[in-house]
C-alpha positions in Angstrom: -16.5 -6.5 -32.8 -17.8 -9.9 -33.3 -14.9 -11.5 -30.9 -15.5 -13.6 -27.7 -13.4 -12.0 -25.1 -13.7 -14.9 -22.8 -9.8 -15.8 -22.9 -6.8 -13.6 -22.6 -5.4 -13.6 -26.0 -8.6 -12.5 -27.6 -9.0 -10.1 -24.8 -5.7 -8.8 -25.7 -6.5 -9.0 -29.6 -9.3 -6.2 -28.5 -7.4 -3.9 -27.6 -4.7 -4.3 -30.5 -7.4 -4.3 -33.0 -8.7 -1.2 -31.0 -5.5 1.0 -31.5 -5.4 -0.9 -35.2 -9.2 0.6 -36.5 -8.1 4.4 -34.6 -4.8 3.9 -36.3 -3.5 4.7 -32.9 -0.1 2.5 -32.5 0.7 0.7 -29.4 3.9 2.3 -28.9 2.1 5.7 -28.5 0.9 4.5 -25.1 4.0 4.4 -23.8 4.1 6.0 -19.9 0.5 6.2 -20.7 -2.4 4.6 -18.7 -5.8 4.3 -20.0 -8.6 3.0 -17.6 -10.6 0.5 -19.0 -13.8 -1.1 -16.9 -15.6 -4.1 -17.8 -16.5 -7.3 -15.7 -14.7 -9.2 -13.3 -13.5 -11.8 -16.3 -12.1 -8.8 -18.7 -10.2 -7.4 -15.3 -8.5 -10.7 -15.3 -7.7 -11.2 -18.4 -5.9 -8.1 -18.8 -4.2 -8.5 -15.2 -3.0 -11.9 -16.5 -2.2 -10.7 -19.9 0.4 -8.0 -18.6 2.6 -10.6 -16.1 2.5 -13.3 -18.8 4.0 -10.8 -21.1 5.7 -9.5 -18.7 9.3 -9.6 -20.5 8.1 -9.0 -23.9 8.7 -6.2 -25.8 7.2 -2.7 -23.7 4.3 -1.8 -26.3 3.5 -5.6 -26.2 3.5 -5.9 -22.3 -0.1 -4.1 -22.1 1.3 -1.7 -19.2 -1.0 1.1 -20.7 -4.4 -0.6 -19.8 -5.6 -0.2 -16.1 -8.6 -2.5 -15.9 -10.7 -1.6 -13.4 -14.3 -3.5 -12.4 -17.2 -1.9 -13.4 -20.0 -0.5 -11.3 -22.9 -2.7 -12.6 -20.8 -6.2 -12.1 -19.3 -5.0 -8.9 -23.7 -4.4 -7.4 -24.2 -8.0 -9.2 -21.5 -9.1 -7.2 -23.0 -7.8 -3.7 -26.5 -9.3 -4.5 -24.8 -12.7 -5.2 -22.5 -12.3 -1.8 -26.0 -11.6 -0.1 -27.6 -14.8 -1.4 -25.0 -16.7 -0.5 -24.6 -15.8 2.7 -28.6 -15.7 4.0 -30.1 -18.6 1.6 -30.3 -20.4 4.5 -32.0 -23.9 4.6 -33.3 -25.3 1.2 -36.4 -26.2 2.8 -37.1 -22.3 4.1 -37.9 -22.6 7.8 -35.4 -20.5 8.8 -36.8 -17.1 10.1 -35.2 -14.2 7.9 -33.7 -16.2 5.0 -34.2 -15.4 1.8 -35.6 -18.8 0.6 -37.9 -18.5 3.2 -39.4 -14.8 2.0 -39.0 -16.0 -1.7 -41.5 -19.1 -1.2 -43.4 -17.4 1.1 -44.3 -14.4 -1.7 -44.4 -16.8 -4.7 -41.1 -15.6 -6.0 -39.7 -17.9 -8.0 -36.3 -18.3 -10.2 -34.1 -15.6 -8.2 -31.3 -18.4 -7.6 -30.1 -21.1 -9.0 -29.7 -24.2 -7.7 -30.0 -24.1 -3.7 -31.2 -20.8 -4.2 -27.7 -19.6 -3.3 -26.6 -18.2 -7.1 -28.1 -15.0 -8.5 -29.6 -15.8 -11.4 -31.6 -12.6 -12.4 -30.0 -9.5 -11.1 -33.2 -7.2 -11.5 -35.5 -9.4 -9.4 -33.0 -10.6 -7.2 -32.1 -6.5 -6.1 -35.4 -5.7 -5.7 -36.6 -8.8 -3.9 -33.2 -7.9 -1.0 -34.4 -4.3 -0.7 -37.9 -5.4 -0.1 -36.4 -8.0 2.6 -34.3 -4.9 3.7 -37.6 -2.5 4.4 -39.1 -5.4 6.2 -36.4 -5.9 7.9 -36.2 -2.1 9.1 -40.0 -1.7 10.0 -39.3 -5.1 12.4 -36.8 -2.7 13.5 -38.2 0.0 14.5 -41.5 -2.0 16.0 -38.4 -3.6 18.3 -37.8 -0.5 19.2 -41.2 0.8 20.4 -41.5 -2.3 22.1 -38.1 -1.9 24.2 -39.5 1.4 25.2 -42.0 0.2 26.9 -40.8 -2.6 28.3 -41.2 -1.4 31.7 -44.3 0.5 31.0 -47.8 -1.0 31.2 -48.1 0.1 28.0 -49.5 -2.4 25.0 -46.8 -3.9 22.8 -47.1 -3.5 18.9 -47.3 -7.0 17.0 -47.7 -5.8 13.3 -47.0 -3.5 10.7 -50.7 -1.8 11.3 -50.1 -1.5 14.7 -46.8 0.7 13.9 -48.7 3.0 11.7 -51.2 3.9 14.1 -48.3 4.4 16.4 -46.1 6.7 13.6 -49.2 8.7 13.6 -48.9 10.7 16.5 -45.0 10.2 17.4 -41.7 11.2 16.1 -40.9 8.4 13.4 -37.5 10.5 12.6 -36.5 10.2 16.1 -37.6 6.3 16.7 -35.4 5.4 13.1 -32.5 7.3 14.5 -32.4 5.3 17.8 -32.9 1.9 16.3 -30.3 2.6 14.1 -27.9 3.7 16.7 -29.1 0.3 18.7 -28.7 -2.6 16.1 -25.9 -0.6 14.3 -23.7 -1.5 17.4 -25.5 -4.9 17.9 -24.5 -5.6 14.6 -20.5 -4.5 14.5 -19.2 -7.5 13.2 -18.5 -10.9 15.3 -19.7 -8.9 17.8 -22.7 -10.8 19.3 -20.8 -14.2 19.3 -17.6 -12.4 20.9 -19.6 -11.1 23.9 -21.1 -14.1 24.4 -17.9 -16.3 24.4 -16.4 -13.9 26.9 -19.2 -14.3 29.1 -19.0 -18.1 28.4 -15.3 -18.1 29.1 -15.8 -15.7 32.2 -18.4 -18.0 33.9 -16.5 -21.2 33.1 -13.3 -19.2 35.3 -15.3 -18.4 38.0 -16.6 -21.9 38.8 -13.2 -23.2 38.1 -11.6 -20.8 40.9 -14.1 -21.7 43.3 -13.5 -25.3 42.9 -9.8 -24.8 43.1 -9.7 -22.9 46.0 -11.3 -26.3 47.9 -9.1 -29.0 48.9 -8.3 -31.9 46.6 -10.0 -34.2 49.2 -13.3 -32.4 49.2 -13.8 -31.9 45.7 -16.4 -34.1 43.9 -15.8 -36.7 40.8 -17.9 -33.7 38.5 -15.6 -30.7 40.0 -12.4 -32.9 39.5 -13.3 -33.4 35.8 -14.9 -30.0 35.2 -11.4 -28.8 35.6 -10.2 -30.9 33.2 -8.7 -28.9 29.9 -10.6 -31.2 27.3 -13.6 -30.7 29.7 -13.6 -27.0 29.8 -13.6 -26.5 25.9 -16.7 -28.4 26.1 -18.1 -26.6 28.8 -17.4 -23.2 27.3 -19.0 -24.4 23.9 -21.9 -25.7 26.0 -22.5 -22.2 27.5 -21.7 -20.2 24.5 -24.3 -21.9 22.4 -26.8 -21.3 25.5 -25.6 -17.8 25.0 -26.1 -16.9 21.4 -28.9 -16.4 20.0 -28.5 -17.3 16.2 -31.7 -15.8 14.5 -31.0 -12.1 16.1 -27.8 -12.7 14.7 -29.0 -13.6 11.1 -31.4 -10.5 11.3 -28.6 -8.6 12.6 -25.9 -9.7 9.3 -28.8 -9.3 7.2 -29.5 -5.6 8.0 -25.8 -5.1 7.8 -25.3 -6.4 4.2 -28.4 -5.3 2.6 -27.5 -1.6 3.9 -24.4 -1.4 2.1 -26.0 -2.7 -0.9 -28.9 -0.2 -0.8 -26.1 2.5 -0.1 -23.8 1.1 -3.0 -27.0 1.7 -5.6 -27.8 5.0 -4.5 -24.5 6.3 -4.5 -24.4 4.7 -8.7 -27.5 6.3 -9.2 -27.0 10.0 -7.8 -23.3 10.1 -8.8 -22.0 10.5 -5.8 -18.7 9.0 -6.4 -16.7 10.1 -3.3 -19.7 8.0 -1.6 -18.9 5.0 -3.9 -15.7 5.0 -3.5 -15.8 4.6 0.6 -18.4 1.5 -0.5 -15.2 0.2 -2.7 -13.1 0.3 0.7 -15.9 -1.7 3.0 -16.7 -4.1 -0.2 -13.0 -5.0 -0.1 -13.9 -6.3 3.4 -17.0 -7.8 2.4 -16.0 -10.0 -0.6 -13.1 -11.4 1.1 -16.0 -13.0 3.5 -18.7 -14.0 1.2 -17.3 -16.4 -1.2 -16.0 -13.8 -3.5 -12.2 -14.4 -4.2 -12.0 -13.0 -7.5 -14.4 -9.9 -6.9 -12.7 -9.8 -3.6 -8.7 -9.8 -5.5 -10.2 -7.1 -7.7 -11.0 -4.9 -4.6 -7.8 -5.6 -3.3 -5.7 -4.4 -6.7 -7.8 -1.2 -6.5 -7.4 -0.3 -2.4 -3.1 -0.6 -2.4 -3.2 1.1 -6.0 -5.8 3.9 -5.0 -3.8 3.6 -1.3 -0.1 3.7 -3.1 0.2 4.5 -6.7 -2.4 7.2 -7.9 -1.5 10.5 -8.5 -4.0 13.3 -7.5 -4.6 13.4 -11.1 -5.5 9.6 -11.7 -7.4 10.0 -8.4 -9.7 12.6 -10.8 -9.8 11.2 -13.6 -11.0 7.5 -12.1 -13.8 9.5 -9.7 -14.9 11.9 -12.6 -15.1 9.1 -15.2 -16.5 6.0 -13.3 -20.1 6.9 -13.6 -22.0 8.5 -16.2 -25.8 10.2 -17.2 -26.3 10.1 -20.7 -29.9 11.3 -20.0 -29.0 14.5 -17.9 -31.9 13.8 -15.1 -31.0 13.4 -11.6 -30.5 9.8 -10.2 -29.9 8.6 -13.5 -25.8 8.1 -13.8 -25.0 4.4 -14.6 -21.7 3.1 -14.4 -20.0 2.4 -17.8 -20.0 -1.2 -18.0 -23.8 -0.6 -17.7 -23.8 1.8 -20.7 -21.9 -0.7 -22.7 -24.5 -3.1 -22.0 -27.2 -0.5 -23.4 -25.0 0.1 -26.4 -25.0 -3.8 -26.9 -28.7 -4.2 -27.1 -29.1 -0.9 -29.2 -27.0 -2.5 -32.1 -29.0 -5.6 -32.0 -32.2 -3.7 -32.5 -30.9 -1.5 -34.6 -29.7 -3.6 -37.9 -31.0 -7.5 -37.9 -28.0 -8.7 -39.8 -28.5 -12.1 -42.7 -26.4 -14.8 -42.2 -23.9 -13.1 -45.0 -20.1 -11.7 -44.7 -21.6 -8.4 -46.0 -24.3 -8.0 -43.5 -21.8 -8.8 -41.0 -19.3 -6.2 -41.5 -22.1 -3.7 -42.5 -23.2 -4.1 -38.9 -20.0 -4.3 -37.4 -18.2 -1.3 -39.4 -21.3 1.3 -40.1 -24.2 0.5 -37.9 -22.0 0.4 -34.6 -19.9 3.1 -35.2 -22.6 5.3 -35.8 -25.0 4.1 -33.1 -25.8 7.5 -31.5 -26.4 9.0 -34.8 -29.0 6.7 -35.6 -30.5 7.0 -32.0 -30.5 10.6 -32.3 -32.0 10.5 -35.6 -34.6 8.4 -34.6 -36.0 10.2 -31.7 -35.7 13.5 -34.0 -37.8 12.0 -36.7 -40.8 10.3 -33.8 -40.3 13.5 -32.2 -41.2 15.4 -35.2 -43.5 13.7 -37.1 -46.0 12.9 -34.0 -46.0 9.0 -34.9 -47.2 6.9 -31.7 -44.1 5.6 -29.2 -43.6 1.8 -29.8 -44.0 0.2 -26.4 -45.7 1.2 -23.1 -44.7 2.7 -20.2 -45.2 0.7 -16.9 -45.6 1.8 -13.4 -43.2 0.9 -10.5 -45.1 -2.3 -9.1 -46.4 -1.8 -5.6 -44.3 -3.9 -3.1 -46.4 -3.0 -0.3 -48.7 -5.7 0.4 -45.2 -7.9 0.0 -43.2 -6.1 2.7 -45.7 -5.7 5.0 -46.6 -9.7 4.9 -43.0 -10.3 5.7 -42.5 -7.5 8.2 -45.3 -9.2 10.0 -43.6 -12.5 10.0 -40.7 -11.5 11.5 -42.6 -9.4 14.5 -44.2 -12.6 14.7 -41.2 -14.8 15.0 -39.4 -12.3 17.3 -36.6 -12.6 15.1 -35.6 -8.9 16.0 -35.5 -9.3 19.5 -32.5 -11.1 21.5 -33.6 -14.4 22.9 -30.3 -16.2 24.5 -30.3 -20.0 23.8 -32.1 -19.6 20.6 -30.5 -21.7 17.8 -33.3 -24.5 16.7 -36.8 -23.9 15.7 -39.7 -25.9 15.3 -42.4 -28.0 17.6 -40.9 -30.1 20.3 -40.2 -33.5 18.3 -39.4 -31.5 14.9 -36.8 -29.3 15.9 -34.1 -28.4 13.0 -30.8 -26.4 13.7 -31.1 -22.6 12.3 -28.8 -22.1 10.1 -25.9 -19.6 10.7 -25.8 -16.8 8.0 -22.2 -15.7 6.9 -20.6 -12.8 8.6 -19.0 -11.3 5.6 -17.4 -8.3 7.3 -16.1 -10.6 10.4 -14.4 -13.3 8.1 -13.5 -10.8 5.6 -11.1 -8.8 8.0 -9.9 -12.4 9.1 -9.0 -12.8 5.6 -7.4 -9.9 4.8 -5.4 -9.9 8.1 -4.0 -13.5 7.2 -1.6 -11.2 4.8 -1.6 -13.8 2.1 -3.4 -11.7 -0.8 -2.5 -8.7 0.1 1.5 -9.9 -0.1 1.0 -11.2 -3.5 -1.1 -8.0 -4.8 2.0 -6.4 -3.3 4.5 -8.7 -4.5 3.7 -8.2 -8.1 4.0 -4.4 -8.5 7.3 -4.7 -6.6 8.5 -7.2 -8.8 7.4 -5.7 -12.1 9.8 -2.2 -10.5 12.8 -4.2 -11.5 12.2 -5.6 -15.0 13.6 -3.4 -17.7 13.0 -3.4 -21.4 14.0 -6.6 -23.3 16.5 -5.6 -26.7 15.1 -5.9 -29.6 17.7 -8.1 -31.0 15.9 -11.0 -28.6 12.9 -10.9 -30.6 14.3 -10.8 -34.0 17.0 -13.7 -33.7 16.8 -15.6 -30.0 19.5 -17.9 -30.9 22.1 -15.5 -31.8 21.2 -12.9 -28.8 21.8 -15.8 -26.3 25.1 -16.4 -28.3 26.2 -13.2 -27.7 25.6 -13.0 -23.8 27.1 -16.5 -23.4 30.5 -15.2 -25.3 30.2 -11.8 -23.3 29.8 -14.4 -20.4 26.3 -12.0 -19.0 25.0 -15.1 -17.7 27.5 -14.7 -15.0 28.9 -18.1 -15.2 32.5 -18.7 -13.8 34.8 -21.3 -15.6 
């Protein structure tokens, strides 16, 4: 269909001229629900379609359509989220930021402007899961190096120096306890609650001692060290002698680049029980990262999913969410995906003129009988031997790339905890690091607030008590509101 579905009554016209061309009438969906996936814009349309016509007559209402995000947009989504939250300074010196690994390996054009907007998805996912493996062999070099911290044993200070190590050691074993380590390091607001306790603890023990003194023997500093406005300062003081903001950034980063790496492979294998306990943390995570409308959508699935669904929708949803149109293992896409494939298929398919024939030959025969023609066409290469257009190309080799960045972050030290480190630079040209967003911490803070969550809840209770409107209001307004004012239905009293 040659329609732009970029506002809600055209969204809605879809789906009427949908039901129109499979001569399928609306009223047929009645106490029907059909799932229908698309990006975070379609969701809403339909969502806002269905309360703004919420009194009109049922087949109009659009009660049958349960939009739900699709797979593809929702991954976009998380890359975006993660560029948001570790861009970090525009001018790349903070250790672990993205910017920083992106100007450091020549990788230009992942984000727009600021660096902090996705821009191309394919290059932006694989630049984060290189960061990611970088991030993990830093890791696990932390590791080997905690080990022996009381040994006399030499520390390792590069990727080379780990693979001689891996050589003749258990590497299963060492990935297993530095995930245990920095998966607890990493629980979120976890570092920065730890150390405000121990700020705050400090701050009462020095205030006790002073108080148990006489008034008359305390100094001018210990009379205004106990001082309210004086103590918030204090505490501040210590707590930012206390943190150490670049473990922290390394630590976020490992968290939200995991769930991202986890989110793809559960796409790509099918696993959809998998995917759907990513839905629940994503929930979390989008309310943190500057996601309110992926983070809304989340929201409308969990209480449904929570609430609503029968076993059977339960099934249908976790059976129908992904798809492999090829039949080879790790190859199921999510449908939102496939549409996208189907999009590009008809463009290459049939070059349409600039002519209201060539139009409506595309749009009626060549779309509707895309997999014919594709089938057709691989029977006919197949069988005649001609050459394959195109060439195959091999998986580029990231090596070289995550090594060098692996390196710089065993160099920094940016995977071991160094209290009272939130600046870096040369004495003289010292520039604050940059605190990275803790999506899961803020997220829960967000959720917890209650405000989305009543309104997501407020709606379906709402919609519980609206019946169907009479015809009659539809076909003459004027004389149905007659009627209820002479009946008095209003409910006025003279």
């Amino acid at each position: 269909m040659d329609i732009d579905e970029s506002s809600i009554d055209v969204t809605t016209a879809v789906i009427e001229k949908m039901s129109k061309e499979l001569e399928i009438p609306l009223s047929a969906f009645r106490n029907r629900v059909i799932l229908s996936t698309g990006d975070q814009l379609t969701t809403k349309n339909i969502r806002s379609a269905q309360e703004l016509r919420v009194r009109d007559m049922q087949e109009k209402r659009m009660e049958f359509v349960y939009p739900i995000a699709g797979c593809l947009h929702i991954l976009m989504a998380i890359v975006d989220g993660i560029f948001r939250s570790h861009s970090g300074r525009s001018d790349g010196r903070d250790p672990t930021s993205l910017t920083r690994f992106a100007g450091m390996l020549g990788r230009s054009g992942l984000g727009g402007k600021g660096g902090a907007k996705v821009v191309d998805y394919s290059a932006c996912v694989r630049f984060v899961l290189h960061v990611l493996d970088a991030h993990i062999l830093a890791a696990m070099v932390g590791m080997v190096n905690l080990r022996r911290n009381n040994t006399e044993q030499p520390r390792l200070k590069s990727v080379a120096d780990l693979r001689r190590w891996l050589k003749c050691n258990n590497w299963l074993e060492m990935l297993q306890e530095a995930k245990e380590y920095y998966g607890i390091l990493a629980k979120p607001n976890w570092q920065k609650t730890t150390a405000l306790n121990k700020a705050t603890e400090t701050y009462t023990s020095k205030r006790q001692a002073i108080m148990d003194k006489k008034k008359d023997e305390r100094t001018a500093w210990e009379l205004n060290f106990t001082k309210t406005a004086e103590s918030k300062k204090w505490i501040m003081e210590e707590l930012r002698a206390e943190r150490d903001i670049v473990f922290e950034n390394f630590l976020k980063f490992l968290h939200h680049a995991t769930l991202l790496r986890d989110a793809i492979r559960a796409v790509k294998t099918g696993t959809t029980g998998r995917l759907e306990k990513n839905l629940e943390m994503l929930c979390v995570f989008f309310h943190g990262c500057s996601k309110p409308m992926y983070a809304l959508e989340m929201l409308e699935l969990q209480v449904d999913r929570k609430c609503l669904w029968t076993p059977e929708c339960q099934f249908v949803y976790l059976n129908n969410c992904l798809q492999n149109l090829s039949g080879k293992s790790n190859k199921y896409q999510g449908n939102d995906n496939i549409v996208e494939h189907v999009n590009a298929e008809i463009k290459v398919s049939y070059n349409p003129r600039n002519t209201g024939t060539a139009q409506k030959f595309l749009l009626e025969t060549v779309a509707r009988n895309l997999v014919t023609f594709w089938i057709l066409d691989k029977a006919v290469l197949h069988t005649s031997g001609a050459p394959k257009y195109g060439s195959k190309h091999s998986t580029v080799n990231a090596r070289y790339d995550i090594t060098r960045m692996a390196d710089t972050i065993i160099s920094d030290q940016s995977m071991v905890r160094k209290p009272g480190r939130y600046s870096i630079g040369v004495e003289g040209n010292k520039v604050e690091v940059s605190e990275a967003v803790d999506a899961f911490a803020l997220g829960g803070e967000n959720i917890l607030s209650g405000h989305t969550l009543e309104n997501v809840l407020h709606k379906r209770i709402y919609r519980l008590h609206l019946g169907d409107v009479p015809y009659d209001a539809y076909e003459n307004p004027e004389a149905f509101l007659d009627r209820l004012e002479s009946e008095n239905l209003f409910g006025i009293h003279s």
